[in-house]
N, C-alpha and C positions, 0 to 999 in steps of 0.2 A: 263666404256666401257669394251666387255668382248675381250680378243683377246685370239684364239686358236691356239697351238702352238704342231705341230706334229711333232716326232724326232724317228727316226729309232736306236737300240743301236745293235754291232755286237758285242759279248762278247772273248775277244780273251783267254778264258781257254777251253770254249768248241764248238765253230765256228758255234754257235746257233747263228740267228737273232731274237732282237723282236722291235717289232712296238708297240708303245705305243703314243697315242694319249692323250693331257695333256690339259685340258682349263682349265685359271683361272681369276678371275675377278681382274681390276685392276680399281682405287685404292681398295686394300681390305677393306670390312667392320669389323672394331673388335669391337669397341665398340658400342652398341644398344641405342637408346635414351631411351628406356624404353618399359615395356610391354603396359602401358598404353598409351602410344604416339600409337605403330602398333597398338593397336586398334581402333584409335580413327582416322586413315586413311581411307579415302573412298574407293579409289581402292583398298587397301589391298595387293599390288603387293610385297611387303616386306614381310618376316616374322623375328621370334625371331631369329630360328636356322640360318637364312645366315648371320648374325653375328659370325666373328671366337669367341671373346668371351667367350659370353653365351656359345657357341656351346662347348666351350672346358670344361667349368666348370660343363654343361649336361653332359658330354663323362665321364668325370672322376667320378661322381657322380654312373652313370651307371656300370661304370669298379669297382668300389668297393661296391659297392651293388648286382654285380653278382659274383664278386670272394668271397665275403663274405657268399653268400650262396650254392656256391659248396665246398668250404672249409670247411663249417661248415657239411654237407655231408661227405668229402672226409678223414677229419682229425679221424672219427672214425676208418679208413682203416691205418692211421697210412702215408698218403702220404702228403707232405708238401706243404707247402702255394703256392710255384715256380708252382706246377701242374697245382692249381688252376688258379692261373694267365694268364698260358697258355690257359689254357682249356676257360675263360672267352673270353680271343681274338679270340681263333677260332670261339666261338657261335656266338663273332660280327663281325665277316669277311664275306666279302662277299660270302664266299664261302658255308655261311648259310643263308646269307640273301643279296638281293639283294642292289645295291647303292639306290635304293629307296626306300627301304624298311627297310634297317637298323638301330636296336635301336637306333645306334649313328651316323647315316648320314655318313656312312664313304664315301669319297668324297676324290679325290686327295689331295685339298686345306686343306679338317681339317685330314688327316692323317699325311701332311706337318706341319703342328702345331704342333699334337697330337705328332709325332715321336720326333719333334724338343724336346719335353717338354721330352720323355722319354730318346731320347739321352743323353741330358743334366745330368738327372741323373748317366744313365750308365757311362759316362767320371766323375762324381765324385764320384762315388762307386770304381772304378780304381785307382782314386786319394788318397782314403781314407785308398783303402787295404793295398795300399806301404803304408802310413802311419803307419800302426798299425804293417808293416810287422820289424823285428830287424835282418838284412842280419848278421849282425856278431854270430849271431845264428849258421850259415850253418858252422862255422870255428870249429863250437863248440858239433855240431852232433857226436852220439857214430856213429861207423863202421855199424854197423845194421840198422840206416835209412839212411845215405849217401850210402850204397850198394843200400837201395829199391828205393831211390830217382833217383839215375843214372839205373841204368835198367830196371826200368819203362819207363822209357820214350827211352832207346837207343835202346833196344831188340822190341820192336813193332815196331819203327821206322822201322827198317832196314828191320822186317817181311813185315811190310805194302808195302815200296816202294819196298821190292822183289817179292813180291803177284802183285801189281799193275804193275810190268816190266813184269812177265810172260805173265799176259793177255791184257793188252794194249802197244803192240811194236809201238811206231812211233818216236824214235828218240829224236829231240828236246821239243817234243811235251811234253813227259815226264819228260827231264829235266826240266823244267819250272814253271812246274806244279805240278807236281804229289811230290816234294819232300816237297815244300811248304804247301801242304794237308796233306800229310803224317805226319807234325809235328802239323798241327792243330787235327788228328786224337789221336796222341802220347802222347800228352801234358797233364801233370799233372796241375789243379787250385788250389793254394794255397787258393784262398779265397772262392772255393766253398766247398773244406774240410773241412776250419776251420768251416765255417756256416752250416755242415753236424754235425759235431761233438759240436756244440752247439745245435742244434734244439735235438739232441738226448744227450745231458747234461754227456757226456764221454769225454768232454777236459781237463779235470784234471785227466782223467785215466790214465794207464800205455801205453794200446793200443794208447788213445788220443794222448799222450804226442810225441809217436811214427810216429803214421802218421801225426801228423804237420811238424814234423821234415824231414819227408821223402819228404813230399808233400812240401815243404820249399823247398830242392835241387831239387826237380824235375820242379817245377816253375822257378828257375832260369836257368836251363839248357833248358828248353822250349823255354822260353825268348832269351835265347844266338842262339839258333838252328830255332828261327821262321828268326828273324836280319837277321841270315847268310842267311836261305834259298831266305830271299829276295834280300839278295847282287851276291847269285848264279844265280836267277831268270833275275836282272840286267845286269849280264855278260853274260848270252846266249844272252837275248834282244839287247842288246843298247851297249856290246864291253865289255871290262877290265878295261878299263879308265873310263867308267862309273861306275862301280861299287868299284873301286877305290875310287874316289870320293867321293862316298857314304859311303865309310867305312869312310873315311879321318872326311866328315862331323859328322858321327855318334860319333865318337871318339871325337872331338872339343866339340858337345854338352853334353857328359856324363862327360869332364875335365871342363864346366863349371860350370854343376850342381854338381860333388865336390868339384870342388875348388874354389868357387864363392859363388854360393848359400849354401851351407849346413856350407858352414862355417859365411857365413851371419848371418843365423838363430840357430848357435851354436851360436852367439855372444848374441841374444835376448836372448836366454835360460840365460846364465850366468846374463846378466842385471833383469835377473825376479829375486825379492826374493824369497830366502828358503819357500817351501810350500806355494808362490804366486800364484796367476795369471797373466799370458803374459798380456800385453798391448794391449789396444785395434787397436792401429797402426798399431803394429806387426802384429795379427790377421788379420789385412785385407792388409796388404802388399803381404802375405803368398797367401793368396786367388785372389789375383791381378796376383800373378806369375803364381798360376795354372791357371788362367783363360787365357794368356797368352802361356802357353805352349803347346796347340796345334798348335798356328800360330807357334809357335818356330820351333815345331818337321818338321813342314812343310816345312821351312826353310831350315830345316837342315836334310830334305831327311828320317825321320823318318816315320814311320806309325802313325799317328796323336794318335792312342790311348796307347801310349807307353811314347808317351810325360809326360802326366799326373799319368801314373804309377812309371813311375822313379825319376819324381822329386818328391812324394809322397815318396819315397823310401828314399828321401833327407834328407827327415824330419827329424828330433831329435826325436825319437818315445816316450813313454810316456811324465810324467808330466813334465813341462808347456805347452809347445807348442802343440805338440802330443795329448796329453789327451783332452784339450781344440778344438783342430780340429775336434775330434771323436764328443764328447761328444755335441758338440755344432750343425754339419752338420750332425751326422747321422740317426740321429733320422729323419729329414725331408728326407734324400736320400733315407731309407730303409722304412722309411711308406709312403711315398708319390711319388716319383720320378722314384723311382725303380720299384716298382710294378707297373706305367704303361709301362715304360719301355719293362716287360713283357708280358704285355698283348699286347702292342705293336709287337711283336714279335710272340705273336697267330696270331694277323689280318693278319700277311703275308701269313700264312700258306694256300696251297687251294691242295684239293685234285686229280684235275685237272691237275696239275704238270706230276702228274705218269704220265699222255697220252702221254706226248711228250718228256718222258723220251728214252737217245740214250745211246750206250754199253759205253762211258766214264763215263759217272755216275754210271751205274751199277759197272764198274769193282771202280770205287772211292769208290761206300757204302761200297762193298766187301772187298776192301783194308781197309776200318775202322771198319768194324765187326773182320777183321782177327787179328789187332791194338788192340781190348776190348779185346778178346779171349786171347791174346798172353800175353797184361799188367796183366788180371789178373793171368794167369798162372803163371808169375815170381813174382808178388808180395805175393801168397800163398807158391812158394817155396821156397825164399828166407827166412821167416821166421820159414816153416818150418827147415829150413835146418839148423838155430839158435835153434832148440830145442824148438819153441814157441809152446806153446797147438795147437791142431788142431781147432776147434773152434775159437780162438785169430786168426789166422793164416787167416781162412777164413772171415773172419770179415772184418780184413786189407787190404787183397783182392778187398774186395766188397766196403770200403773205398778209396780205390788209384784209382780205374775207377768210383767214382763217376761224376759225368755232370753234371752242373747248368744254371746260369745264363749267366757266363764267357761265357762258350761254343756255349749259344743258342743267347746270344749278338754278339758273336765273326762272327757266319755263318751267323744272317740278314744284321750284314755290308758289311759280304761279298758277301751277295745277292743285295743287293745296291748298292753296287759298281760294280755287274758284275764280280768279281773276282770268282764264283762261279754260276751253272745256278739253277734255280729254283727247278728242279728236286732234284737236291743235298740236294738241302738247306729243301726240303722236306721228304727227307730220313733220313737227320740228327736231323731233328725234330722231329720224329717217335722215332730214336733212345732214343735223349734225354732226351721225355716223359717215356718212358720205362724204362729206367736207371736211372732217378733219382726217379721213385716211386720204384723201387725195391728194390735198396741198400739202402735206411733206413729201412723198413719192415725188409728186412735181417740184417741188423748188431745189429738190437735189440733183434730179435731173439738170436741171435748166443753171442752174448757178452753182461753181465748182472758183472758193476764191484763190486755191492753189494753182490756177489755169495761170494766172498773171506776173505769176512766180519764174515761167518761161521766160527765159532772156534772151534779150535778142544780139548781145554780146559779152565777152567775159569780161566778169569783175572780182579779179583776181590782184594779187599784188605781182604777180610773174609781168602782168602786165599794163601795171603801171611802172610810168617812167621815174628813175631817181629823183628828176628834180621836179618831179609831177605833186603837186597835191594829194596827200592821199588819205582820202576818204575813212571816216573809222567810224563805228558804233561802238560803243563801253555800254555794257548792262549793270548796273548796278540793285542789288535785291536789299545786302543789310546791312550798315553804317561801315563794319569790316571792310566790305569790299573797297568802299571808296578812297582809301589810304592806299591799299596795293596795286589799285589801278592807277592813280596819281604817280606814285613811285616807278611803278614799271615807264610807263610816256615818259619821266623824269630820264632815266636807264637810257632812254631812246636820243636824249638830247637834238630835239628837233630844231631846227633851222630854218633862218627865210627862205635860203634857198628848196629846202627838203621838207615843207608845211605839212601840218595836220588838222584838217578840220574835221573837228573831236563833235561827236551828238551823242551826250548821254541819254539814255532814259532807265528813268528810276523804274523801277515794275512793283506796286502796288496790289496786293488781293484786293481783290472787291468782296467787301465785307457789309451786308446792312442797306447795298442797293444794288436796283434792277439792270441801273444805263451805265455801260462802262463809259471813262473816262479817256481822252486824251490829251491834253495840257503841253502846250509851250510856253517855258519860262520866257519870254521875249515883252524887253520893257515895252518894246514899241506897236505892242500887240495886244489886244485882250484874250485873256486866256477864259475857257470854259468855263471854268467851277469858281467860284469867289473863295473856297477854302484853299488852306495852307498846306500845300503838300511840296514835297523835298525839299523843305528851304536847307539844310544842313547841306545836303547834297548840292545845289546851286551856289553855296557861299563858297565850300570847298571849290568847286572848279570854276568858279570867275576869278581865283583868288589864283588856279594853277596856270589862268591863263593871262592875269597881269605878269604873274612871273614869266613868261614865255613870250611876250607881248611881240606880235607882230609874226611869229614864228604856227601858233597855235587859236583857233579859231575855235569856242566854244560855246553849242547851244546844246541848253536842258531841254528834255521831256519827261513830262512824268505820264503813263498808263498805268488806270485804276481797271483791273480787268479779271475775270477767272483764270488762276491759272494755268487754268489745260487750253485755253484762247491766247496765252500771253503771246507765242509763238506768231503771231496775226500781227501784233502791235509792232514787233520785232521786224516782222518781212516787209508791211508796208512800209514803216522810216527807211528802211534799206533800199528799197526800189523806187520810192519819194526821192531819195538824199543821193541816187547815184553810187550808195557804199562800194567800194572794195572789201570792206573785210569788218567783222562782227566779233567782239571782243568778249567770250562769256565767262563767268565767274564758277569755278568749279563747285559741285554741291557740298561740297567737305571741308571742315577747316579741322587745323591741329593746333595742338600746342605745341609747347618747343618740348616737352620731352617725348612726342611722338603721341599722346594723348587725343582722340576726337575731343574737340570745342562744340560741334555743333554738325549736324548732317540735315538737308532739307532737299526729299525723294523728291516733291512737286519741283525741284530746280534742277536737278537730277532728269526729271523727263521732259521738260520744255527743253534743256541742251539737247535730248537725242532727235524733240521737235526741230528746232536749227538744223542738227545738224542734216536732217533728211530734207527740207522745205525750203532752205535760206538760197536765195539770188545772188550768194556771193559766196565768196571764202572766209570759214571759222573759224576760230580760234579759242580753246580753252586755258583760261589761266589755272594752274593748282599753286595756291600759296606754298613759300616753306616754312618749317616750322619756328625758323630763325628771326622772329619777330622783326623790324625795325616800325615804329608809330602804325604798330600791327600790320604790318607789310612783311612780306617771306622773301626780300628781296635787298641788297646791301645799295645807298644811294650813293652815285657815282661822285656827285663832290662834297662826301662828307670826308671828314679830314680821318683818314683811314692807315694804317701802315703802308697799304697799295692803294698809289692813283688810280686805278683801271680797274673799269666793269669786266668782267670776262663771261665770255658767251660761248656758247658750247650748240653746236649743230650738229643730231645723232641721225646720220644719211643710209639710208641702204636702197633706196632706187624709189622711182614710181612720183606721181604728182604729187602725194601729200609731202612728199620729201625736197622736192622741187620748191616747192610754195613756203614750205617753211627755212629754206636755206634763202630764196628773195627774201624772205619779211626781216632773216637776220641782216642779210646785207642793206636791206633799208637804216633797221638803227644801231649798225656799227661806223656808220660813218664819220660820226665823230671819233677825234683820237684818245678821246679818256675809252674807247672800248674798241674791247677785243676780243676779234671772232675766231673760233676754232671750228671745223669741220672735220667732224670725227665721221671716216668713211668705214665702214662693216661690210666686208666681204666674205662672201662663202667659200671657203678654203675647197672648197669639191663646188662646182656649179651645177649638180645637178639637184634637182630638184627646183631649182630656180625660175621663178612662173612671172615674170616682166617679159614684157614683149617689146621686139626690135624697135618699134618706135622709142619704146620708152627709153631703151636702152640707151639708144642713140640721144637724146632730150638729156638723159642722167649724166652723161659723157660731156655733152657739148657745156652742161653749167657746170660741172667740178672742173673742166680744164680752165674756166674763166677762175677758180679758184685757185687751182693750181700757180698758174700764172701772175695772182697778182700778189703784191708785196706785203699789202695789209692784212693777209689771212693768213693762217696758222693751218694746214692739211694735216691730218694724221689718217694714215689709211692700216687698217687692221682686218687681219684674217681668222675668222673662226670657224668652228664646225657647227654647231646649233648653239641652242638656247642657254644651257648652265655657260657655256663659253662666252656667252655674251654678255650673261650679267654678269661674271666673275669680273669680266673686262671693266664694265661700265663702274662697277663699285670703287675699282680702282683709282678711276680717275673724277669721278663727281666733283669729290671737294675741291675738286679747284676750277667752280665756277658758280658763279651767284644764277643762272640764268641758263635752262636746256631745252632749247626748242626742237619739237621732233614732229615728224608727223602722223597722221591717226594713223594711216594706212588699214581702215577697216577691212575686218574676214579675208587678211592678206597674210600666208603665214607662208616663210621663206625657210631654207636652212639656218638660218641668222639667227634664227625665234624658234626653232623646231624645238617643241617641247613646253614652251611658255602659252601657250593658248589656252593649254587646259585651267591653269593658275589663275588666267586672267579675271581680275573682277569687274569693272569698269570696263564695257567696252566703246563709252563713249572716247575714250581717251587710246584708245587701240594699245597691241600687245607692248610697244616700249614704254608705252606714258603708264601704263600701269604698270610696269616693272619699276621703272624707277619714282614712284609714287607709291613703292610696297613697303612696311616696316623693315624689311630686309636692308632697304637704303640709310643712312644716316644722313636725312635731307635737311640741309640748310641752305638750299636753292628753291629758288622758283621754277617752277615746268610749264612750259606752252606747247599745247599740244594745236596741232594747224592741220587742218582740212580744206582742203580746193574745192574749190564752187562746183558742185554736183551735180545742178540740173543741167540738162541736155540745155546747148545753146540751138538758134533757127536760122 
């Protein structure tokens, strides 16, 4: 039966009435017998859609079939998916198409569905941000984002509610109200930044690093100043002892979630093994509590969607607990849940609103236009006022007022609740559309962190000097590597006179949280995070560098970061520290009987990041399959039938080959090693694509070979490619060690033929020739690329 059911609502923020007439069928119908049952009905009085159902699984089909094709539109303009989203619910609102007429039937009863299904999202999107959010962070901000973090949010404050008292005098009317909006106007989102500054791939930047930090304090102080404004709101309403209480309650519920809960789920963390997985119990105890936590907040006089933020906040952030939370829920909350969520939040919108729009909403937009104006004007001059570029300056600016989700979630609850009248909620939506396609358009404009990556002289090992310091980065990704890195420096036998100051960084995923990591192991320093990360990795090479003592100069970092941003962590140490040369770990490892151990594609594309991006000259290491303490590399003073490393340089012209014949003569200098230079010549020089410069550069460093006594020359003639690897298979074996260079999209007589074979071409056509099964490799390969970017 259908019963209709009319309710008049008075909203007591702006003393508007609305009538809203509500019919809904009861019992609901959700599940359909089938399409082939309603057809096969005489009357026909049923259909598919009056099924909630079906009807919801058409809706959502619809909502990402049309956000998928204004996005696929919009993203040339450089505007994010959020717009789309938007933009998709208005086209299905009624305010474009009738309830009768509606792609998606919008109807009281399936927007009641629809909303329930997008809310649900929106409270674990909430839930997940504290998750990933690490509050001891804020303790640990330089003075430069806790200043832009506190005066973003207090200076528009105080501007908004002083703009709003001049032109709406009524007394209580303002207390009440206006102070409460005012911080929803003021209010910085820590998790609409962080998701700004990853769709625009700058969280590993300096600015990035910056506005999290900021946008970190200014969330927290939001959060503290929305609470109050509602404990203020409470004592004009309902007395002192009401809102008393309220505090009383608030207080009770944040000493259970620390002292209760978070130490509960401290306990699971500890019971998980080193490098385990939390327990499946655990997991869903955790999810039991959030789902719980809004009756809690309820309980306990809170704002139901705060519940779920804070005890998210509870969490243990990264690996176990943390990381397994993200990695498991967010992928369905951010591709599924969330975006209808959104579009849910179009359908409210109707352009109708304006009509019966009265001077409390106007002078309210007013008050939050004058709130954007005022936030970005202190967040430009505060860093101005640090000496920051002007550019950097405006950027951060146009970052600290960006509006997202949070914000356009935050006004439809409060249009749902009345808390807020329609006109508002439709002015605020205007805004938001507007501001969030602006400020990424602008901040990409304006901040480009590969600009700095321009050097302004070369750091290369051509030119550095022999008895010069020379500069190195080692990346370390998985306990493997660090054996063959150690081994190889070992191979190089460095010297007081011939130093190397060594800067590993370990590279971490960031798993479980929002703010990546940077960390120096340095006693004399405090580092970032109070967690334990690459101790294995720091005992290893304090340990390679007592052995080496005085010769080898060794400081750790570790970056906890995405990895398609590692590349960022990478370049800045490089152009911090001065590098000559970047030491990367090939994405492939083997066994010894030529077997894959292991392949990791994300390490595989941060090397092709290097190798386009980096301030210096590269170098890939490829293990051999010839184990030593899991090293592809024989150690020079192990007691061996041969004293002597031998080292093998595969030459056929151009920079990369250049660079890599310096880096050998770097560490053959000792006499446990020995260098060969295998020179490849085109027995016919045509087709031969080096130019006279180079030519002349190729010449002048192999006659320094020629000439000296410590080198080994062998110069060989072939016609193309099967002649060159026939050649090369020939002589492998007898050498632990073959550095060659990429010579990327360079294909000579020498290779004619081998390009097409090539798999890898970060490692160019010889590094993957002799890195094929084809080879019986029981050597290590360094393949080496010269510093790429244009010098000024």
């Amino acid at each position: 039966m259908a019963n209709g059911n009319s309710s008049s609502y008075t909203t007591g923020m702006e003393g508007t009435k609305r009538s809203e007439e509500i019919c809904l069928k009861f019992p609901p119908n959700v599940i359909s017998p089938g399409l082939a049952a309603l057809l096969a009905q005489k009357d026909k009085h049923e259909k598919l859609m009056d099924y909630s159902g079906p009807r919801l699984h058409f809706q959502m089909v619809v909502i990402f079939v049309l956000t998928q094709i204004i996005h696929s539109l919009l993203k040339k303009l450089g505007l994010p998916l959020l717009i789309s989203q938007l933009l998709a619910g208005i086209l299905l609102s009624p305010m474009v198409f009738s309830d009768q007429h509606s792609l998606v039937n919008i109807s009281e009863e399936s927007v009641a569905v629809l909303g329930t299904v997008g809310a649900f999202g929106f409270v674990f999107f909430l839930f997940l941000s504290g998750v990933k959010m690490d509050l001891s962070l804020t303790l640990k901000s330089g003075k430069k984002a806790i200043c832009i973090g506190l005066l973003t949010v207090v200076v528009p404050l105080v501007s908004c509610m002083t703009t709003i008292k001049l032109l709406h005098e009524e007394g209580n009317e303002f207390s009440n109200k206006s102070f409460f909006l005012a911080v929803t106007y003021s209010g910085t989102s820590f998790p609409v930044i962080h998701c700004l500054l990853s769709d625009l791939k700058i969280l590993n930047s300096e600015l990035g690093r910056l506005g999290l930090s900021a946008a970190l304090i200014g969330d927290m102080l939001t959060l503290f100043l929305t609470v109050f404004s509602l404990w203020v709101k409470t004592g004009f309403e309902k007395g002192r002892k009401e809102a008393l209480i309220d505090f009383g309650l608030a207080m009770l519920f944040i000493v259970i979630v620390v002292f209760v809960l978070r130490p509960a789920m401290k306990w699971m963390v500890k019971r998980t093994p080193e490098a385990g997985q939390i327990k499946d119990i655990c997991f869903y105890l955790v999810i039991l509590a959030f789902m719980m936590s809004p009756r809690f907040t309820d309980l306990f006089r809170i704002y139901f969607l705060y519940g779920p933020f804070i005890f998210g906040l509870a969490v243990p952030d990264g690996p176990p607990l943390g990381s397994a939370l993200v990695e498991k829920l967010d992928p369905v909350i951010s591709g599924l849940f969330l975006p209808i969520f959104a579009t849910t939040c179009g359908l409210r919108f109707d352009l109708s609103y304006f009509k019966n729009s009265n001077l409390f909403a106007y002078h309210q937009v007013l008050g939050a236009m004058v709130a954007l104006i005022i936030k970005f004007g202190v967040s430009l001059l505060v860093p101005l006022l640090c000496k920051m570029p002007t550019r950097d300056s405006l950027a951060l600016a146009f970052i600290m007022i960006s509006k997202g989700i949070v914000e356009m979630g935050s006004y439809s609850i409060m249009n749902d609740n009345r808390v807020i009248s329609e006109d508002i909620f439709a002015h605020m939506t205007i805004v938001i559309i507007l501001v969030a396609s602006i400020v990424p358009i602008l901040v990409k404009r304006l901040y480009d962190p590969s600009r700095k990556y321009l050097c302004f002289q070369k750091r290369t090992i051509m030119n550095s000097r022999l008895n010069q310091e020379l500069r190195l980065i080692v990346c370390v990704h998985v306990p493997g590597n660090v054996n063959s890195i150690i081994n190889q420096l070992n191979a190089s036998c460095p010297t007081r006179e011939s130093s190397i100051a060594l800067d590993v960084l370990h590279l971490i995923k960031l798993s479980g949280q929002a703010t990546p990591l940077f960390i120096t192991h340095d006693k004399q320093k405090k580092t970032l995070s109070s967690k334990s990360y690459s101790e294995n990795v720091v005992v290893s090479f304090e340990q390679f560098e007592r052995d080496n003592w005085g010769a080898v100069s060794v400081t750790v970092f570790t970056a906890v970061s995405p990895p398609n941003l590692m590349y960022e962590d990478i370049c800045n140490l490089a152009m911090d520290r001065l590098t000559s040369f970047i030491l990367l770990p090939f994405h492939r490892r083997w066994y010894i009987d030529g077997s894959i151990e292991s392949e990791d594609q994300t390490v595989r594309t941060l090397n092709f990041d290097i190798l386009e991006k980096a301030p210096c000259s590269v170098g890939i290491l490829v293990e051999g399959r010839r184990n030593l303490k899991g090293s592809g590399i024989r150690d020079p003073l192990s007691s061996d039938n041969s004293s002597f490393y031998n080292i093998a340089v595969i030459f056929l012209g151009g920079q990369d080959d250049r660079e890599a014949l310096a880096l050998a003569k770097r560490i053959s200098q000792d006499k446990s090693v020995r260098l060969t230079v295998i020179h490849l010549k085109a027995a016919n020089s045509l087709g031969v694509i080096l130019t006279e410069n180079d030519r002349m550069l190729d010449s002048a460093v192999l006659n320094d070979v020629k000439q000296s006594v410590c080198f080994t020359y062998i110069e060989e003639h072939v016609n193309d490619g099967p002649e060159t690897s026939n050649f090369l298979q020939s002589i492998v074996e007898d050498y632990q060690l073959i550095i060659v260079g990429r010579r990327y999209k360079t294909e000579d007589p020498q290779t004619l033929g081998l390009q097409e074979w090539c798999e890898f071409q970060e490692i160019g056509i010889i590094g993957d020739l002799l890195s094929s099964a084809d080879f019986i490799r029981n050597y290590s390969l360094l393949i080496v690329q010269q510093q790429q970017q244009r010098t000024v």
